[in-house]
GUVEXDO-285205 format. One record per residue (C-alpha): residue number from 0; residue in one letter; z, x, y. Coordinates in pm, 1 decimal. Layout:
REM GUVEXDO-285205
- nuba, miti, w, u, v
- NUM, A, Z, X, Y;
...
This chain:
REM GUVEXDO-285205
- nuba, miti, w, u, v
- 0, X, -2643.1, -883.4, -2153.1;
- 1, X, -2843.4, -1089.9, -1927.0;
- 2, X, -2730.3, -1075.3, -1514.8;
- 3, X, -2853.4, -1462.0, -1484.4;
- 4, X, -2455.4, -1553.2, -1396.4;
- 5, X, -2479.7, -1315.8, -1158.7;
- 6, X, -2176.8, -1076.7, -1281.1;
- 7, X, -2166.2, -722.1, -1221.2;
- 8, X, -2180.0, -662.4, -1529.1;
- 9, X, -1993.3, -598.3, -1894.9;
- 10, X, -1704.6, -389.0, -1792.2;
- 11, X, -1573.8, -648.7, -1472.7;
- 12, X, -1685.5, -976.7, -1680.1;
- 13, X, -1474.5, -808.1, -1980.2;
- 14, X, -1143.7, -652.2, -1727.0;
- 15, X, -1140.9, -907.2, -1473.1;
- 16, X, -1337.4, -1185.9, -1561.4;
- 17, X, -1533.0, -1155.5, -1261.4;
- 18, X, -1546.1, -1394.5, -1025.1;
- 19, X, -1746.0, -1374.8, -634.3;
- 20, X, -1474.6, -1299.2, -379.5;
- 21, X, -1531.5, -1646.9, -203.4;
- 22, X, -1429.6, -1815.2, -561.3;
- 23, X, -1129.9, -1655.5, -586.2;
- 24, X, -1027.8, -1704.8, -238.8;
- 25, X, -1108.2, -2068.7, -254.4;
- 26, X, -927.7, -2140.6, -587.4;
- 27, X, -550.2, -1984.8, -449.5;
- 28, X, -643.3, -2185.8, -138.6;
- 29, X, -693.1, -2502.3, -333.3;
- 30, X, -379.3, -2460.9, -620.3;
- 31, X, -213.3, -2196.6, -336.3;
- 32, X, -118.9, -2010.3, -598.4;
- 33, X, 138.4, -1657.7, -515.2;
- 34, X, -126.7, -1417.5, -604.6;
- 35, X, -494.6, -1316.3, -488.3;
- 36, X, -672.2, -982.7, -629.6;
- 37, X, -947.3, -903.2, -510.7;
- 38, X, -963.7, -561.5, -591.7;
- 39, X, -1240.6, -343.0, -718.0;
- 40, X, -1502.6, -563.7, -539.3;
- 41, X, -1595.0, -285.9, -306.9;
- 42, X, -1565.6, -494.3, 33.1;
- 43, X, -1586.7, -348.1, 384.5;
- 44, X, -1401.1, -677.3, 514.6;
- 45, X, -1164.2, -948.1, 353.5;
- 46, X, -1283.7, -1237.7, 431.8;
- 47, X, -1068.5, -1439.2, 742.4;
- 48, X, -942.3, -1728.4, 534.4;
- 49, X, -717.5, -1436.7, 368.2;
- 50, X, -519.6, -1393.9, 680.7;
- 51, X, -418.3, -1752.7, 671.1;
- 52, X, -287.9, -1782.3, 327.7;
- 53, X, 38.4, -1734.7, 449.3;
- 54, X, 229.4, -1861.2, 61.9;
- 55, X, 99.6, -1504.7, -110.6;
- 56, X, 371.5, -1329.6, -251.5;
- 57, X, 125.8, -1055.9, -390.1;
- 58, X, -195.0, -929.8, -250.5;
- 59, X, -419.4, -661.2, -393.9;
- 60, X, -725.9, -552.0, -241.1;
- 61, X, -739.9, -161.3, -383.1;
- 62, X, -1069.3, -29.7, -507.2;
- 63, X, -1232.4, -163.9, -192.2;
- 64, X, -1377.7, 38.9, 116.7;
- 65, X, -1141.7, -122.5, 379.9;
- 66, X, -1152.9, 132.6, 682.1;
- 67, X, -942.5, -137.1, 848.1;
- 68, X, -695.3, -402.0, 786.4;
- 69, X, -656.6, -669.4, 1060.6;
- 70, X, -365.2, -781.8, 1276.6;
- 71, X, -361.2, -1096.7, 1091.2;
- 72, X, -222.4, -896.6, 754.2;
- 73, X, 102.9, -974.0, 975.4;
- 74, X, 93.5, -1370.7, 932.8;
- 75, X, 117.8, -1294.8, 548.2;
- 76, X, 517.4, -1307.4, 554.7;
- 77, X, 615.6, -1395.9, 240.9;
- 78, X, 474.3, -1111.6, 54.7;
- 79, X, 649.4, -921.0, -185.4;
- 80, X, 368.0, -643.8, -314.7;
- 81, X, 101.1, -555.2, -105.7;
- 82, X, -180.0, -273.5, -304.3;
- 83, X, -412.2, -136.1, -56.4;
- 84, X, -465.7, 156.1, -239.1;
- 85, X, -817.4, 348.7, -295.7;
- 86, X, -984.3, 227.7, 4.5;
- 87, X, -1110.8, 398.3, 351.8;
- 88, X, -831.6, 348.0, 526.3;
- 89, X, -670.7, 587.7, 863.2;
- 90, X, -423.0, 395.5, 990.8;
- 91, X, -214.4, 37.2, 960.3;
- 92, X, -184.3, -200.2, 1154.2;
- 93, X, 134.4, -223.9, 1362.5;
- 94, X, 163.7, -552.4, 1230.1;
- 95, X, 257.8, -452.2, 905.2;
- 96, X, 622.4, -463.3, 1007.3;
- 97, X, 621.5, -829.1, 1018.8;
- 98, X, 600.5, -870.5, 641.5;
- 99, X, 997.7, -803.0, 584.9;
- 100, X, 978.3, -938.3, 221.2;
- 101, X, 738.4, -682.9, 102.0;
- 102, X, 935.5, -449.3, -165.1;
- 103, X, 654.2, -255.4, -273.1;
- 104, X, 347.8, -102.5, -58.5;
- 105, X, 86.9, 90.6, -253.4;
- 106, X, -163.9, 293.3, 8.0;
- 107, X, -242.2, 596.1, -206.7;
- 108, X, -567.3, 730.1, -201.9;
- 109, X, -685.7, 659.4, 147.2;
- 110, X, -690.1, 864.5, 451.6;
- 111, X, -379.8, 753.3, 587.5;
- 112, X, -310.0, 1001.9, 851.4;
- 113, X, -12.0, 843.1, 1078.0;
- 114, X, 220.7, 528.5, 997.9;
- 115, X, 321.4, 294.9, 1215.7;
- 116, X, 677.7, 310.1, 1366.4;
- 117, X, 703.6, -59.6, 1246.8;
- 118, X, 696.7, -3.5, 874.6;
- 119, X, 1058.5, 69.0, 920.5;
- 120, X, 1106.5, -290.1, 972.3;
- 121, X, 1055.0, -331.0, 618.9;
- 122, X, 1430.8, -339.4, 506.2;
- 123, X, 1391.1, -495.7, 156.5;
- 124, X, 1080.7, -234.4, 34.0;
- 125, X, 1217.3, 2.9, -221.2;
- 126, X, 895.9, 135.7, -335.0;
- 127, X, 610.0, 372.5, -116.7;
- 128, X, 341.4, 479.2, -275.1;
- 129, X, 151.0, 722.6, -6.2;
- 130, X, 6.7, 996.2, -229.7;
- 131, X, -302.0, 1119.1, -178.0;
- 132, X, -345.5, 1052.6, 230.9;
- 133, X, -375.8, 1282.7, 499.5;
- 134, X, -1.9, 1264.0, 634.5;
- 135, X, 130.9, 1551.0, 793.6;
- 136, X, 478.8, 1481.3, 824.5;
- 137, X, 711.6, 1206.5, 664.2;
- 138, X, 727.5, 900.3, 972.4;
- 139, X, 1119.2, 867.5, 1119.5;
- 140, X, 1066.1, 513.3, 1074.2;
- 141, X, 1134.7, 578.3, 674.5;
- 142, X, 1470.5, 673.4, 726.2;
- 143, X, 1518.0, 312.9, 829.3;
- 144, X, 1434.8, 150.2, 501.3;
- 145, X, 1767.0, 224.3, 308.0;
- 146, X, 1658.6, 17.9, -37.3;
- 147, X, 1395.4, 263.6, -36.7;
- 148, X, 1424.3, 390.2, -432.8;
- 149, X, 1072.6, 556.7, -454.1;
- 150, X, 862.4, 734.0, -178.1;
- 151, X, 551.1, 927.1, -327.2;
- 152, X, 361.7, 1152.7, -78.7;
- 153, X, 196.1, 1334.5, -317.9;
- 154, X, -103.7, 1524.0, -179.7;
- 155, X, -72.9, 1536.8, 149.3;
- 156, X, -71.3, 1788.1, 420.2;
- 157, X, 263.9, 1772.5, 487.0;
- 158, X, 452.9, 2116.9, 556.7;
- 159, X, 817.9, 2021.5, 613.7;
- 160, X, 1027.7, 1770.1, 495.1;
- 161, X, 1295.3, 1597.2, 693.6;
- 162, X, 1679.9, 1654.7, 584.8;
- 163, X, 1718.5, 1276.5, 623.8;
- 164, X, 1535.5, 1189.6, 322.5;
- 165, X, 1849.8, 1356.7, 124.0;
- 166, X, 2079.7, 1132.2, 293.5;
- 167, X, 1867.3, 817.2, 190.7;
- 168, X, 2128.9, 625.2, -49.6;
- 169, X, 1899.3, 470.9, -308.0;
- 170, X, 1671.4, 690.6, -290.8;
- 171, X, 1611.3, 881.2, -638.5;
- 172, X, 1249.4, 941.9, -667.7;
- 173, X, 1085.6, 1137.0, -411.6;
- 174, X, 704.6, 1271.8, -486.7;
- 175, X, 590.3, 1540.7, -289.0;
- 176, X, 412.1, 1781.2, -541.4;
- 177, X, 57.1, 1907.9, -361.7;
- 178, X, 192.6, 1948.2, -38.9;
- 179, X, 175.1, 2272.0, 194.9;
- 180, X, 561.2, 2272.4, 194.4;
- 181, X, 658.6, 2553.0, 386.2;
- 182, X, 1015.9, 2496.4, 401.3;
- 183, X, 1273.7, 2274.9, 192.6;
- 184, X, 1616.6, 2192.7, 304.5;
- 185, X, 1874.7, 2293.1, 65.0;
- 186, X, 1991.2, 1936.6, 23.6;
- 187, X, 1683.9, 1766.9, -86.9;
- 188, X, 1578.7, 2090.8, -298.4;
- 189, X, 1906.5, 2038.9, -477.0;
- 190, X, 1869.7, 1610.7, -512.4;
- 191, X, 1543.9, 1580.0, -611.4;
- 192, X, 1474.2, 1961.3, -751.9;
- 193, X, 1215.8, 2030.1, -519.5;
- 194, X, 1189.6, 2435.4, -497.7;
């Protein structure tokens, strides 16, 4: 295959027919279409005009090496799915709070190792994918988020799990398999047969 258009090659022209960052970006500006993915791209920084497109419903920017996301992921309001999963990333912004609408938040595989109090302002999320971070203990903040039917902490360093998370009421999925789980209370052991 010849690189003269500039692809990456087979496997991206073939799974995502690939297309520069900047394109893709310009062309849900232009038609402001719900959804931009610009994953697997391998960006340090999304580019500003991203921070403005405030009619996504769905952004996904995993397979990237984000270390950071910017306070400006707040102005995004309406979305509903936000995948920032498999990057570089410590910590999120306190800004994340803002974006009420989301209902799923996938920031597995990073090094996630606090939350932000605000991400209990996200009332209408009912799936958190967090496995694979460096969390040490489940945020208070969670217990806030009661349409919350999947939390996945998978792989983390956490040691004990808060009682609370048993009296969640739509909660019926709760990952925490590869954790240093020193103690269990009964009532979550018993829920979600965690021994």
């Amino acid at each position: 295959m010849s690189d003269d258009s500039g692809s990456q090659g087979g496997y991206w022209d073939s799974v995502t027919a690939y297309q520069p960052p900047a394109d893709r970006i310009e062309s849900v500006a232009k038609w402001r279409t719900p959804e931009l993915d610009l994953h697997g791209y391998y960006l340090r920084e999304i580019p500003g005009p991203v921070w403005s497109m405030t009619h996504l419903k769905e952004l996904h920017l995993y397979y990237n090496r984000l270390a950071a996301l910017p306070e400006g992921l707040a102005n995004l309001t309406e979305l509903t799915w936000l995948n920032i999963s498999n990057n570089e990333l410590e910590t999120l912004p306190d800004g994340i709070g803002r974006l009420t609408r989301l209902t799923r938040l996938d920031g597995q595989d990073n090094r996630l190792t606090r939350l932000p109090g605000s991400i209990g302002n996200l009332r209408h999320l009912t799936a958190l994918y967090l496995d694979n971070n460096q969390l040490t203990e489940v945020p208070g903040s969670i217990a806030r988020l009661s349409l919350l039917s999947t939390l996945s902490l998978a792989s983390n360093r956490i040691s004990v799990l808060p009682g609370w998370l048993a009296t969640m009421p739509r909660l019926g999925r709760l990952v925490v398999s590869g954790n240093p789980l020193a103690q269990v209370p009964r009532a979550l052991g018993e829920r979600f047969g965690i021994s």
